[in-house]
Each structure stands twice: as structure tokens, then as C-alpha cells.
BAKE-36366 format. One record per residue (C-alpha): residue number from 1; x negated, y, z. Coordinates in steps of 0.05 Angstrom, whole numbers, plus 5000, padded with zeros to 4 digits. Layout:
! BAKE-36366
(pt NUM (X Y Z))
...
***
This chain:
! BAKE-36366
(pt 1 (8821 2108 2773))
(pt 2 (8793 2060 2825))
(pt 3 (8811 2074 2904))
(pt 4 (8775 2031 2946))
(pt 5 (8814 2009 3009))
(pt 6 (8759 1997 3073))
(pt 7 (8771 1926 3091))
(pt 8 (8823 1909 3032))
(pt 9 (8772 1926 2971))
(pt 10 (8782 1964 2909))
(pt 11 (8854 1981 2871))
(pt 12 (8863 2013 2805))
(pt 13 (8913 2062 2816))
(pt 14 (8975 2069 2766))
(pt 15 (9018 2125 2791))
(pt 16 (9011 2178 2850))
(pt 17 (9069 2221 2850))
(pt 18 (9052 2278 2904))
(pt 19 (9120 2298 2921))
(pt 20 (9140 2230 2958))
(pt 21 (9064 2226 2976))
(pt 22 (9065 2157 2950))
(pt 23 (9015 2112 2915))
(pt 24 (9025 2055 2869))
(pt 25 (8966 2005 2854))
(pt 26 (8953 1941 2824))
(pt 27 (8899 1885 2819))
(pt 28 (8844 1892 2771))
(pt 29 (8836 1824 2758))
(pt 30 (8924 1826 2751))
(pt 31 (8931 1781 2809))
(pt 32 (8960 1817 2874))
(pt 33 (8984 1758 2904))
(pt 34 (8926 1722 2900))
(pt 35 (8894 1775 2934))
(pt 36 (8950 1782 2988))
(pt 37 (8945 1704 2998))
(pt 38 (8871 1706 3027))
(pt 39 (8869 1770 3058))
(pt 40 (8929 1809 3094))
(pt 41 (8932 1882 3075))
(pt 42 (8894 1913 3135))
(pt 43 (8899 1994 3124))
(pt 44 (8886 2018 3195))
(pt 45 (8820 2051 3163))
(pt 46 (8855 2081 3104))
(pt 47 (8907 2145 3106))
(pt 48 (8957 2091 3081))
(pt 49 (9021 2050 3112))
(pt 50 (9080 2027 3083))
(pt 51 (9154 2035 3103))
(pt 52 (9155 1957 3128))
(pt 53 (9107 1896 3136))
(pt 54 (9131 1829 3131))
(pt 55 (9094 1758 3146))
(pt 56 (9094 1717 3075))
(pt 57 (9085 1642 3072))
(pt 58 (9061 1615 3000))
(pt 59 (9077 1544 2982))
(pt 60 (9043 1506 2930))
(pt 61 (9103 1460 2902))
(pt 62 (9122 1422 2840))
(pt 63 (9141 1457 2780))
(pt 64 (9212 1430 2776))
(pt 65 (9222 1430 2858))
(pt 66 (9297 1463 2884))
(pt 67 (9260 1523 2919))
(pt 68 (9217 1550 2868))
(pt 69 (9266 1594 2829))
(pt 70 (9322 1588 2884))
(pt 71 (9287 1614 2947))
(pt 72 (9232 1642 2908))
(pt 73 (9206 1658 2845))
(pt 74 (9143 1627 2809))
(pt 75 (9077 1666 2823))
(pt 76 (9057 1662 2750))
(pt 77 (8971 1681 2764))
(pt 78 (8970 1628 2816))
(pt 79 (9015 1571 2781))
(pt 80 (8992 1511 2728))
(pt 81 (9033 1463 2688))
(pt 82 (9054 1417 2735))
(pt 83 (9054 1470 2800))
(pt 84 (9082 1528 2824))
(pt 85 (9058 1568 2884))
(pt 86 (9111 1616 2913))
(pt 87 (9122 1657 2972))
(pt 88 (9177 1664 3029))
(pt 89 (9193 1698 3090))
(pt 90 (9244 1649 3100))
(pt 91 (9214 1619 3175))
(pt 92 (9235 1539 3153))
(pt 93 (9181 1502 3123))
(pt 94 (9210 1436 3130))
(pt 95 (9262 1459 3076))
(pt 96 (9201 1463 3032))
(pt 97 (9164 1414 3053))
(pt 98 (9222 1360 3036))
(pt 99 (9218 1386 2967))
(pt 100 (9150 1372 2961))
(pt 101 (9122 1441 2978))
(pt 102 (9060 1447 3018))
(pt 103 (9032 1514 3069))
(pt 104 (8975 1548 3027))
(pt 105 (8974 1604 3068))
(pt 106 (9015 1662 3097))
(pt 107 (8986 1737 3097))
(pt 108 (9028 1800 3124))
(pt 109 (9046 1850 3064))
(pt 110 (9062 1913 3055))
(pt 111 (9137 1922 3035))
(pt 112 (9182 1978 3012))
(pt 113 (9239 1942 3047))
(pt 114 (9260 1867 3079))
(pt 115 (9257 1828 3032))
(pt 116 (9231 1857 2976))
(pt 117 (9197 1803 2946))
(pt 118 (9247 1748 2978))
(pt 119 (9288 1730 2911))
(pt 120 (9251 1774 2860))
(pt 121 (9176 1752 2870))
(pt 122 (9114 1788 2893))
(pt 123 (9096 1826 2824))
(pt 124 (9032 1868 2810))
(pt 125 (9043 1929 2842))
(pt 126 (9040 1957 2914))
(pt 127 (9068 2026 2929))
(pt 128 (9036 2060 2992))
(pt 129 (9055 2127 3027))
(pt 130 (9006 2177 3054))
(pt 131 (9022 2226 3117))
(pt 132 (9018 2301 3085))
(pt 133 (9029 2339 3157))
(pt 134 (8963 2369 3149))
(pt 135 (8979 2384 3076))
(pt 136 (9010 2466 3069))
(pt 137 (9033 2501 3012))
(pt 138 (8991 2518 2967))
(pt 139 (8981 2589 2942))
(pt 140 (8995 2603 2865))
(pt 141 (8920 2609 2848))
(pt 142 (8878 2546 2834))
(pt 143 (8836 2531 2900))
(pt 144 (8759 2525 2890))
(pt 145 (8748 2507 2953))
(pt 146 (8710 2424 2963))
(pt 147 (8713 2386 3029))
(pt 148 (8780 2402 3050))
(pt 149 (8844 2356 3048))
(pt 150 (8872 2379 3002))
(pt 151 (8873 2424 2933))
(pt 152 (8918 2455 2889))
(pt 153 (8935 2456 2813))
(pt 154 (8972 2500 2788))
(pt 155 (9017 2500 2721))
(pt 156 (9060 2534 2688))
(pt 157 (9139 2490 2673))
(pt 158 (9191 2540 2639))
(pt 159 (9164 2603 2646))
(pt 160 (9151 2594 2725))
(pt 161 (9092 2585 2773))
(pt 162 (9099 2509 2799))
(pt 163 (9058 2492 2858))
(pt 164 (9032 2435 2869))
(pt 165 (8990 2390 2926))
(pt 166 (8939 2349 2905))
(pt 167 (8912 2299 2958))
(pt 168 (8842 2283 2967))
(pt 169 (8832 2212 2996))
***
């Protein structure tokens, strides 16, 4: 499934678990950070936010430089032989930049916390949340209804009725 994200572009989607009322999607061309590198995650026309934001830097350093590894892992889709291109909330470029390491960029990113991707590298997902106050309960019988916010499926899980909200976006 493809959700397109007005001023980000499209997603594909991999998960949507509707009990959290959270989203995961990835890159379909498998490179997220690319992506985050030349354009900062602007969802203020989408029913999306994420728990925290945080302001990345991404360095373009040599392969066998201290930081890469240390302060940050290897970005493998945007990395060569002899270069590595990682990314940092740390706030001291000259730490990099006597290492070898130069600015490519910075780009504010969705996070699930501070510091997510600090020591374990931005990887090919993003997980967004959607507000469900306008979602209700749904009755046990499947809605036919179109053009509303929301719709519900209904199945049946050990012998019990197991409602369910299903979020339109």
C-alpha cells in the first residue's frame, strides 16, 4: 500500500496496528535517509506527528574515520568504498570535522525518542501516530457507510465478537 504524505511524497506502508494508532513506513526506493537528508519531514498537512523531532546533521567522512561507528553508524544507501556518510545530533562539528568529516546536510526527523538513531543508525523505517479522538467504538456489524473517518471490520477471535477501528486517511 502506498500513502502519500502532502509535502513529504509517497511511503509504502509496512504495518498499521490500529490499537496504538500508529503507522510504520519505509522508502520505496529503500533509502529513508536519503530522503530525510534533502527534505525534513514536514507533516503539518497530514493527520500524522511523532512522539519527538530531533535536528540531524549527516557527515560525509572517510570510511575508516574514529566517528563513523563510534558516534554513529554507517548509512549503508548513501556510503561507497572509500566513504561513509553518517548522522548525529551530537551539536560539535569540529569533532568531525578533525576526523575528516564534512556537513552534507542536517534535516529535522521524526523520532520515537532522543536519540533514537544516535548510536544505532537511521534504518528504513519510520513509525508515525495518528490522533483517534474523533474515532468511537464501533458497533458489532460491519459499517457500509463511505466518507466518514472511520469504518469498522468486524471478526470473529475465539468464539467472540472483536471490534475493531479501521482508519481512513
Amino acid at each position: 500500500m502506498i500513502l502519500n504524505l502532502p509535502f513529504s511524497g509517497d511511503f509504502y506502508v509496512r504495518y498499521i496496528d490500529y490499537y496504538s494508532n500508529k503507522i510504520t513506513l519505509y522508502d520505496p526506493r529503500n533509502c529513508l535517509p536519503g530522503r530525510l537528508l534533502n527534505n525534513s519531514m514536514n507533516l503539518s498537512s497530514s493527520p500524522f506527528t511523532a512522539p519527538y523531532y530531533e535536528n540531524y546533521t549527516f557527515y560525509t567522512c572517510p570510511k575508516n574515520a574514529e566517528p563513523v561507528g563510534y558516534y554513529a553508524l554507517p548509512i549503508g544507501c548513501l556510503s561507497n568504498s572509500t566513504n561513509a556518510t553518517i548522522a548525529t545530533t551530537r551539536e560539535a562539528p569540529e569533532e568531525f570535522e578533525y576526523f575528516g568529516c564534512k556537513i552534507i546536510g542536517s534535516s529535522i526527523i521524526p523520532v520515537m525518542y532522543q536519540g533514537q538513531f544516535d548510536y544505532q543508525g537511521i534504518d528504513d523505517d519510520l513509525s508515525l501516530y495518528w490522533n483517534a479522538s474523533d474515532c468511537k467504538d464501533c458497533d458489532p456489524q460491519p459499517s457500509q457507510e463511505t466518507g466518514s473517518d472511520h469504518s469498522c471490520l468486524v471478526h470473529q477471535r475465539y468464539g467472540e465478537v472483536d471490534r475493531i477501528r479501521q482508519a481512513k486517511f
